[in-house]
C-alpha positions in Angstrom: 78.9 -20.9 -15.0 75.6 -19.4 -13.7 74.0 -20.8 -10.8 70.7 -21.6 -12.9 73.0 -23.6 -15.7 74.7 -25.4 -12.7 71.4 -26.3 -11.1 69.5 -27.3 -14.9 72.6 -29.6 -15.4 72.4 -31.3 -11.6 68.7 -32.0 -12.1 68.5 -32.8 -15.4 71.3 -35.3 -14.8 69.1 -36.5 -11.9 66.2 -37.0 -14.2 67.8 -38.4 -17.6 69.3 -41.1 -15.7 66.3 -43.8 -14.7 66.1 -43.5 -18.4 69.6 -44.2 -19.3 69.4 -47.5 -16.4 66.3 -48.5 -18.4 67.4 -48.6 -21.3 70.3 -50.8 -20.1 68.1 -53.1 -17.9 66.3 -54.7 -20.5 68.6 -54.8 -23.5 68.4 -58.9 -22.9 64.6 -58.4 -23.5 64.1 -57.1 -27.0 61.3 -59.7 -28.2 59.0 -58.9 -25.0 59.7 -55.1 -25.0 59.2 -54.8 -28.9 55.6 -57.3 -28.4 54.7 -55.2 -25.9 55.2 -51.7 -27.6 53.2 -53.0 -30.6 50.5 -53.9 -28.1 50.4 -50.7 -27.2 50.5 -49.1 -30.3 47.4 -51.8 -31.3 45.4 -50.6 -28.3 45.7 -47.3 -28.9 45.0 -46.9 -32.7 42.1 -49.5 -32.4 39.9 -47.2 -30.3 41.0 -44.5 -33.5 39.1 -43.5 -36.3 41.1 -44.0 -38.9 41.9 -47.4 -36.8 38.3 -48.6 -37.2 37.6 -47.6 -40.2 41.0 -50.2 -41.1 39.9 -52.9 -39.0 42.7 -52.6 -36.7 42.0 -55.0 -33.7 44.2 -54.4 -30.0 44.9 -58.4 -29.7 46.4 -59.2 -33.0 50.1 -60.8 -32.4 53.3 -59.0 -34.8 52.7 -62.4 -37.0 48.8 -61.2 -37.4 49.7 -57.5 -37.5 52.3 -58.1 -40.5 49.6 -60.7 -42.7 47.2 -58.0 -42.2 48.5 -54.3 -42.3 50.7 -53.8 -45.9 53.9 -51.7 -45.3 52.7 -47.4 -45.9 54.0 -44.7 -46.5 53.3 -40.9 -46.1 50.3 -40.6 -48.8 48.5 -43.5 -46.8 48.1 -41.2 -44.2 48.1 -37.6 -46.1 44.1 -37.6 -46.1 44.1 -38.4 -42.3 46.2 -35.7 -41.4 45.1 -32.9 -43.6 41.4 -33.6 -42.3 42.9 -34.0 -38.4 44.4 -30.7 -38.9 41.5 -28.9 -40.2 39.4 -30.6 -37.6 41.9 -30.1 -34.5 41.2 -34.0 -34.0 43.1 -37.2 -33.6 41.8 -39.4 -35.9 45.1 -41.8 -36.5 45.4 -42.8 -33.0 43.9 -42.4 -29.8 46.3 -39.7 -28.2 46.3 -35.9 -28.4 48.6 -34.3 -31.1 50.6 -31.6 -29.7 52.0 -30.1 -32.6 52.5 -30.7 -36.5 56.3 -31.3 -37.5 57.1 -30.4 -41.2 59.5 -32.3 -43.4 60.1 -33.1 -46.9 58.2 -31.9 -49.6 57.1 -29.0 -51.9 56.2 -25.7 -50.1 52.8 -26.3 -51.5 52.5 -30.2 -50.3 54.6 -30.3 -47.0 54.3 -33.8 -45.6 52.9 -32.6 -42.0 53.9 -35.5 -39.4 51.5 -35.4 -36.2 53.4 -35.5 -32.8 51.1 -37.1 -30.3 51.7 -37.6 -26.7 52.1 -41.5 -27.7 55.0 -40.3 -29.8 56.7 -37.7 -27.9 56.9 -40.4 -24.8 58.6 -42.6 -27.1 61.1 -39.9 -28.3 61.6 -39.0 -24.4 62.8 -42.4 -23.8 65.5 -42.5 -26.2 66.4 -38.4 -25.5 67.0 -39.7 -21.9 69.0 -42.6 -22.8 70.9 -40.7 -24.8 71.2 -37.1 -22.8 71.9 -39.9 -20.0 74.5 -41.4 -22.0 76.3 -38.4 -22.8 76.9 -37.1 -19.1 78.1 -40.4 -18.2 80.8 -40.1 -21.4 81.3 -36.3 -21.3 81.3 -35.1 -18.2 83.2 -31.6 -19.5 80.3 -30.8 -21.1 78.0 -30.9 -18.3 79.7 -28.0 -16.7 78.9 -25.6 -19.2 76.1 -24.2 -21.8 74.2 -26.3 -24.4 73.5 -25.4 -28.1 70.8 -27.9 -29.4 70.3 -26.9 -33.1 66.2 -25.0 -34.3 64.6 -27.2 -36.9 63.9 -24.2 -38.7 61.5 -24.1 -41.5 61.7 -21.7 -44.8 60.8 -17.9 -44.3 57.7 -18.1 -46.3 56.5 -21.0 -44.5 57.0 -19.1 -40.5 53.0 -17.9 -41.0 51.6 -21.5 -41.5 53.1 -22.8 -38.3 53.4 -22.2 -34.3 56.6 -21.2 -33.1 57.4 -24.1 -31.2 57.5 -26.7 -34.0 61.5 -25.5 -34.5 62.2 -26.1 -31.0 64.3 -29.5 -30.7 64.0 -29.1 -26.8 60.1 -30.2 -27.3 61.1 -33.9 -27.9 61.7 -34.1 -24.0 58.8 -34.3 -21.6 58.1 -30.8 -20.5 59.9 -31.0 -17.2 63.0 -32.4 -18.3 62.4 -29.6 -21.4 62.0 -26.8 -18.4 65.4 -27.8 -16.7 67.0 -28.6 -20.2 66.5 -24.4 -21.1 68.4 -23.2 -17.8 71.3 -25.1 -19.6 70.9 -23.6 -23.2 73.1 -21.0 -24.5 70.3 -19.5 -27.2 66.8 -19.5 -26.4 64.2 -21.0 -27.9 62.4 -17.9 -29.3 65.4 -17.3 -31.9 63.3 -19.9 -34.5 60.0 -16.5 -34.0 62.6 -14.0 -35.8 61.5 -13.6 -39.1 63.5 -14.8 -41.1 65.8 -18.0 -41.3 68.8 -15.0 -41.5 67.5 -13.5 -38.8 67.2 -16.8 -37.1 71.0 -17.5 -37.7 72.6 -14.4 -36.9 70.9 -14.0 -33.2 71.8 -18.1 -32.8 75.6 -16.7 -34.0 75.5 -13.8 -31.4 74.5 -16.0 -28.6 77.0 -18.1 -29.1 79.5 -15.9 -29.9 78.4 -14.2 -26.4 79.0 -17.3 -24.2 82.2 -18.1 -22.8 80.7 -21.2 -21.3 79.3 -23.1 -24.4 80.6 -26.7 -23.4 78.4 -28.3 -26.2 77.4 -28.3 -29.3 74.3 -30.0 -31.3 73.5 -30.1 -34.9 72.3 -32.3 -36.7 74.2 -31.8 -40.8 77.6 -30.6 -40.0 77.3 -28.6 -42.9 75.1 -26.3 -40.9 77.9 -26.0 -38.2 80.0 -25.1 -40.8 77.5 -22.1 -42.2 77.7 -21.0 -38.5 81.7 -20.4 -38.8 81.7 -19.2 -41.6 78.5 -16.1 -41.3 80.3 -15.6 -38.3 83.0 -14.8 -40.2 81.1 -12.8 -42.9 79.0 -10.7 -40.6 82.1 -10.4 -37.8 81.8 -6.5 -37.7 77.8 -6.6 -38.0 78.4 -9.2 -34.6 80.8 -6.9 -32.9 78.4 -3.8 -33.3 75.4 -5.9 -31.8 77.3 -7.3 -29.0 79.3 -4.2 -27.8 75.7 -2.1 -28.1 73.2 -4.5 -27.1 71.4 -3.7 -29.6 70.3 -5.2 -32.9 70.5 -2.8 -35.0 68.6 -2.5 -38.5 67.3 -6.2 -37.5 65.8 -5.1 -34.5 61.8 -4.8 -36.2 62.7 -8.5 -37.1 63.5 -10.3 -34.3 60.3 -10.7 -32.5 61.6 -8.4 -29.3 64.3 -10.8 -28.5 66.7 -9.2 -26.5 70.0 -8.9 -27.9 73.4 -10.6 -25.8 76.3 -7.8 -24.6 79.3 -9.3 -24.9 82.3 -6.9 -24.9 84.5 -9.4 -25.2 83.5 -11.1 -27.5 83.1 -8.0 -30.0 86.5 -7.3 -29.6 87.4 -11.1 -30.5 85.2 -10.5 -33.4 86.7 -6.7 -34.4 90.0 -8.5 -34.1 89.5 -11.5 -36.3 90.5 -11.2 -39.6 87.7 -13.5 -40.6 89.9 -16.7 -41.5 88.8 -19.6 -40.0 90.9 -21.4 -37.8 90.9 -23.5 -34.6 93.0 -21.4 -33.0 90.4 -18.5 -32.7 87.8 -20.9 -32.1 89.2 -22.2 -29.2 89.6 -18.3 -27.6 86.3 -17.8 -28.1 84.7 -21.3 -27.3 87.4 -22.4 -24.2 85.3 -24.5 -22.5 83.9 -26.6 -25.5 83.6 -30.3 -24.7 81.3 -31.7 -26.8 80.5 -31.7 -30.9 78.1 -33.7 -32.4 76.7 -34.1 -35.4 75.8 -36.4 -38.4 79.0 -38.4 -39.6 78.2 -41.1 -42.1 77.7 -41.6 -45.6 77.9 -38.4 -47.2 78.3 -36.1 -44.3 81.6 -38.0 -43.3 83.9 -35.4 -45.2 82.1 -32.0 -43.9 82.1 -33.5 -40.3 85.6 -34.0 -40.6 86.1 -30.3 -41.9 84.2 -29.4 -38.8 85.7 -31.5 -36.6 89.3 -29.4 -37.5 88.0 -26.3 -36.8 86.5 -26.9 -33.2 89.6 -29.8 -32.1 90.1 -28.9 -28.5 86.6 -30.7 -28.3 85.6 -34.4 -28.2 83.5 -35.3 -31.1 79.9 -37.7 -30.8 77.9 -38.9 -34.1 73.9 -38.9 -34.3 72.5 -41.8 -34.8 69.5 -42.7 -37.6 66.3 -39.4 -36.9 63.9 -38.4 -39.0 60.6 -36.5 -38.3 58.6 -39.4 -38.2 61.1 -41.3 -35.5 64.2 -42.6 -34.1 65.8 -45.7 -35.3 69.7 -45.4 -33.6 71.2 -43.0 -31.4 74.8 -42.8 -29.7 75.2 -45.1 -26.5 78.2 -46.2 -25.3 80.2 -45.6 -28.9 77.6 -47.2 -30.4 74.8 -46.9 -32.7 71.6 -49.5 -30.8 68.3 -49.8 -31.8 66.1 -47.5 -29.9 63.9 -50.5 -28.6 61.8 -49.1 -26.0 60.4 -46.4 -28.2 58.6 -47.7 -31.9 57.9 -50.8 -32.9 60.5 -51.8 -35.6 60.4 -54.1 -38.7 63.8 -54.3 -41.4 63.1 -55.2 -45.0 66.2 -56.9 -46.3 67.8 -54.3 -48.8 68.3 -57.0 -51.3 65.4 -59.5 -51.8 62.4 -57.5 -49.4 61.8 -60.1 -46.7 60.6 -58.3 -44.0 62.0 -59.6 -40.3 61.4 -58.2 -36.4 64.1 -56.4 -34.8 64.9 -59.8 -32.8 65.2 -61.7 -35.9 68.1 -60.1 -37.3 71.1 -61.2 -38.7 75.0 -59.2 -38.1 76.0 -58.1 -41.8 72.3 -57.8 -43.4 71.5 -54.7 -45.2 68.3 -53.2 -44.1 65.6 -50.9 -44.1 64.1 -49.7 -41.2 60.0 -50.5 -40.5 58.2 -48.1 -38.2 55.1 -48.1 -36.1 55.1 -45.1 -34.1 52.9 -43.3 -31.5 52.0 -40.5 -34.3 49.7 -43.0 -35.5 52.2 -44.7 -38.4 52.0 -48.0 -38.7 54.5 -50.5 -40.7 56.1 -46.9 -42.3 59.1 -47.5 -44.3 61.7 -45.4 -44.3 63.8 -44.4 -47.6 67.6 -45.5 -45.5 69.7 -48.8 -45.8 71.3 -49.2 -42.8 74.0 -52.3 -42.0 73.6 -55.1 -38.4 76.3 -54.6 -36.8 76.8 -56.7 -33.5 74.0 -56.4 -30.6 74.7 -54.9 -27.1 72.9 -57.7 -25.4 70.1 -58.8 -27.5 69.8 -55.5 -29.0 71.4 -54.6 -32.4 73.6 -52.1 -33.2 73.5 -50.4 -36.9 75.8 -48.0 -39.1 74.1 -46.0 -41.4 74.8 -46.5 -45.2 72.7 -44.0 -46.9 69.4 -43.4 -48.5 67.9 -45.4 -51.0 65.6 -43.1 -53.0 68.2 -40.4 -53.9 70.6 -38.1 -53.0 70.8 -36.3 -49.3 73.8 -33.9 -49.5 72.9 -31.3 -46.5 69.1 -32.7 -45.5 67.8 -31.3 -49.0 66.4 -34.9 -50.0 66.7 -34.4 -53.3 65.1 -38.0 -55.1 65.8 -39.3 -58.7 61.9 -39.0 -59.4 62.3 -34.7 -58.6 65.7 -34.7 -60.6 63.5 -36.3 -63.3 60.5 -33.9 -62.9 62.7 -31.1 -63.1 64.8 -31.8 -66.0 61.2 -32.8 -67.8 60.2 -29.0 -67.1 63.2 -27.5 -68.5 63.2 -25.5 -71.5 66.0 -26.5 -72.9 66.7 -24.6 -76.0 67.5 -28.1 -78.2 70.2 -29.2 -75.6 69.8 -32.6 -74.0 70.1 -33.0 -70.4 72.4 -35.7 -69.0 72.5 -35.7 -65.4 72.0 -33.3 -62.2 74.9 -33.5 -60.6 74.7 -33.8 -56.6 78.4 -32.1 -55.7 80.3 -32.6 -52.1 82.2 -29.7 -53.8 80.7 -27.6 -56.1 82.0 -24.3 -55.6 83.5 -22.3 -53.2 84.1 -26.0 -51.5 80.3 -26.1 -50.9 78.3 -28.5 -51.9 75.5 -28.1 -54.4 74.0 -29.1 -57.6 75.4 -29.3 -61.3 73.1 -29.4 -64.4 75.3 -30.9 -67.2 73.8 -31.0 -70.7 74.8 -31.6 -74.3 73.9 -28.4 -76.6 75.2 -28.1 -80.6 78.6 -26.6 -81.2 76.9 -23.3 -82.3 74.6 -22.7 -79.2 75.4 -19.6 -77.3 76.5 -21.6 -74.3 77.4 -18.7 -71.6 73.4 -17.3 -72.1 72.3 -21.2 -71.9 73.6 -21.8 -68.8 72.7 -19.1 -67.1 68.9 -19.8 -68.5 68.8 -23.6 -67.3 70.5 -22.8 -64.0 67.8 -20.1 -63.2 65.4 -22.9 -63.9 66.9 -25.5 -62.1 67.4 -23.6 -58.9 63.9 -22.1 -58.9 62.7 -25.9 -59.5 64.5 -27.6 -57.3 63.5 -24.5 -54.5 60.2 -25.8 -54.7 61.4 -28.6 -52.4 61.0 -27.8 -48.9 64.2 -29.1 -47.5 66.1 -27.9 -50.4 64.9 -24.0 -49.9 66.1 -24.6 -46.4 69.3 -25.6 -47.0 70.0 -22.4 -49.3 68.3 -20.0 -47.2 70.8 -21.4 -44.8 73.8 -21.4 -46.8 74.3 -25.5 -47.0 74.5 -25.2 -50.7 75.7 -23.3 -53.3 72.8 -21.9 -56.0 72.3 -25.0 -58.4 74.9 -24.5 -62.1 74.5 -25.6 -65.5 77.5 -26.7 -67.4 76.8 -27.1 -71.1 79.0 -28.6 -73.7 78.7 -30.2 -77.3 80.3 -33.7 -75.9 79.1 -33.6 -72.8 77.4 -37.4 -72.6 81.1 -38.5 -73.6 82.6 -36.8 -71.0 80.3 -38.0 -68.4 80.4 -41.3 -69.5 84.3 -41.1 -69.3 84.5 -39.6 -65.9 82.0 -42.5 -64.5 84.5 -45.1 -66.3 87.6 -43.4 -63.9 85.2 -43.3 -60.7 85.6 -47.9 -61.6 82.1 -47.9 -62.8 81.8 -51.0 -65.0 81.5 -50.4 -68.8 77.9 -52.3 -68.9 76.6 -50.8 -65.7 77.1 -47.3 -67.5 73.5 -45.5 -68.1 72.5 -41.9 -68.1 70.8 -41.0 -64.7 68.8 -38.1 -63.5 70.9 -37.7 -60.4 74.3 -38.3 -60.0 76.3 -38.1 -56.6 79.9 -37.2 -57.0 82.2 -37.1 -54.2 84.6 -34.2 -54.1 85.1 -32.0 -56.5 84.2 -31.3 -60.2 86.7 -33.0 -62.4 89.1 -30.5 -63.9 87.5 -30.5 -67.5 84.3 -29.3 -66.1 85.2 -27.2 -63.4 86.8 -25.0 -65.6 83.6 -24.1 -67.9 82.1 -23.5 -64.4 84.5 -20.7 -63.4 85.1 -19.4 -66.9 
């Protein structure tokens, strides 16, 4: 390993670890921490703008914060931002914002989440629990390179942003971020290429390159996956690249990043007759320690599809992230609150009541509450997670998925869009009966399944080709959906049309145990595995 990996690893491990003791010092405190990170929060947003203009007041208690604050969501704060932005002001709360980090939405109505200093302390206090963690549990992979996955955004959308919004490394203060890149294996102006292909076939050639990659980071393990599996389909284009040095017709496009040598590995590549298997994986990779990525809910089967390509290393889950803040994260083989960095609040799943973090029960079914340093106060999240037992006084969650819709890849695709885009269909006198959100919809890839009911006469082959255009260019318009095809996560959405097609769905939910009353025609569907039989075959005809 190079001397500047070895000496990033030694000092960063130096540095992660009061964070990692802190978090374990006070996990028998979680009712005076959590009081006091409101307080701050209070403080903070009170001497705000937008604060003011709400009445916010630093010495309300959680009891007087919860009677007078109602529970928000992004459009609360949409105005706020947008005007912020424009202004190159903090009006939410009273800290700088470094940055704007997109996440779901149209391309034409991002939601734009501001990360302040507030909030990127509060996400370096978990990141150095966690990073903390991890050496302590994985000591293999602290002897090689790192791969933390780009939070890439769609090609069209590179213009409207600075480059370093894709850069996960800028969730860490900026000295634990400066020793953190003498340990990464692809550097951070990969995300400036571009394109997101460009982006992903010079993060596949630096990886490919190093022989010392001992860890790997992403965040849906069906973007792992798409890393195989290019490699696999642009093998040859890799080899040429990494015997030359050169970039070759990509060259104008990749923001003079330098490309990696890597004689080796070409010939690995040249060699490989593109299959994937562990057994080349483990040539290429041999000092691999460490895999993580999401495992629950839906991602469960693709992590495990992962997880047998790359065996010879040990596998970690992620905990509950999104772009607006941290809820869980891996510690010790579990899944704690992150305590020490939002204020949290959890509205039972089933009846509403909304409870503090120290007033929960094991077994309850809830949704997570945030008040975060971006300026976010009481912002619920769309995710129903499960109380599992505490370590200490701090509880532990498994995630059981989201609540609004269907999240195959990341593509958050909601009921309310499935609806909008079926209501903009031009559908030729069929009837549409459900979008169907696939594990396996072709090619063993997920994606998404129009069926509809058309007359026996219809020309069905022309019909489906029509409303699958539509659907795909509909459902495109959705930011994280674009990036999950631009990235390969999904297959283009399909339309399946047939003159019985509500009785055949209705039959295929009565096998899946659905109860004969509970049956209704919904705008999205999730379907585990694969297409049943009888419709998989009109798909491949």
């Amino acid at each position: 390993m190079g001397g500047s990996t070895t000496l990033g690893h030694h000092l960063l491990k130096l540095l992660v670890a009061p964070g990692r003791r802190r978090f374990e010092q006070h996990l028998g405190e979680l009712e005076s921490v959590q009081r006091a990170r409101l307080a701050r929060w209070l403080s903070a947003v009170s001497r705000s703008h937008e604060g003011q203009r709400r009445g916010i007041r630093a010495d309300w208690s959680w009891e007087e914060f919860t009677r007078q604050m109602p529970v928000t969501g992004y459009q609360d704060y949409a105005e706020a931002i947008n005007t912020q932005r424009a202004r190159k002001q903090s009006l939410l709360i009273d800290s700088p914002v470094a940055r704007y980090q997109p996440t779901s939405g149209s391309t034409s109505a991002v939601k734009w989440v501001p990360y302040t200093k507030m909030f990127l302390d509060e996400l370096d206090q978990v990141i150095t629990a966690w990073v903390g963690d991890l050496y302590r549990q994985y000591p293999g992979q602290g002897d090689g390179t790192h791969y933390w996955s780009l939070s890439w955004i769609p090609t069209e959308m590179r213009g409207q942003t600075a480059g370093d919004i894709n850069d996960d490394m800028k969730m860490l203060s900026w000295g634990k971020r400066l020793l953190a890149y003498l340990t990464q294996a692809a550097p951070q102006e990969i995300a400036l290429a571009q394109t997101s292909d460009d982006s992903l076939f010079a993060t596949i050639a630096y990886l490919a390159a190093d022989t010392q990659l001992g860890f790997i980071s992403v965040w849906s393990p069906t973007f792992g996956l798409g890393l195989l599996e290019q490699m696999s389909a642009w093998r040859m284009e890799l080899a040429q690249a990494l015997r030359s040095g050169q970039w070759g017709e990509r060259r104008s496009r990749m923001a003079e990043l330098p490309c990696p040598r890597s004689a080796r590995a070409a010939d690995l590549l040249g060699a490989w007759d593109g299959q994937l298997n562990a057994a080349f994986f483990e040539r290429l990779w041999p000092q691999l320690a460490v895999l993580s990525a999401w495992d629950t809910a839906a991602a469960a089967p693709w992590a495990n599809k992962l997880k047998g390509l790359l065996p010879h290393a040990s596998f970690q889950g992620k905990g509950l992230w999104a772009t607006e803040g941290v809820v869980t994260f891996p510690f010790k083989g579990r899944y704690p609150l992150a305590y020490l960095s939002h204020f949290y609040e959890f509205a039972d799943a089933h009846d509403g009541k909304v409870m503090a973090a120290w007033q929960l029960r094991e077994g309850q079914d809830v949704i997570p509450i945030m008040t975060t340093g971006s300026g976010f106060g009481r912002y619920q999240m769309s995710d129903v997670i499960r109380v599992e037992a505490p370590l200490g006084q701090v509880p532990c969650f498994t995630f059981l998925g989201r609540n609004d819709g269907v999240d195959l890849v990341g593509e958050k695709t909601s009921a309310t869009t499935a609806q909008a885009v079926q209501d903009g269909l031009a559908l030729q006198g069929a009837m549409p009966v459900t979008l169907l959100a696939l594990d396996e919809a072709r090619k063993g890839t997920p994606g998404y399944v129009l069926l509809v009911e058309c007359a026996p006469e219809a020309p069905r082959q022309a019909m489906q080709l029509a409303l699958a255009e539509q659907v795909e260019r509909a459902l495109q318009a959705n930011f994280h959906y674009k990036l999950a095809r631009e990235l390969g996560q999904l297959q283009p959405a399909a339309c399946i049309a047939l003159p019985h097609m509500r009785a055949i769905y209705l039959d295929q939910c009565r096998e899946r145990g659905m109860i004969e009353g509970n049956i209704k025609i919904e705008p999205l569907r999730h379907w585990r595995g694969q297409l049943p039989a009888v419709l998989r075959d009109v798909l491949d005809a």
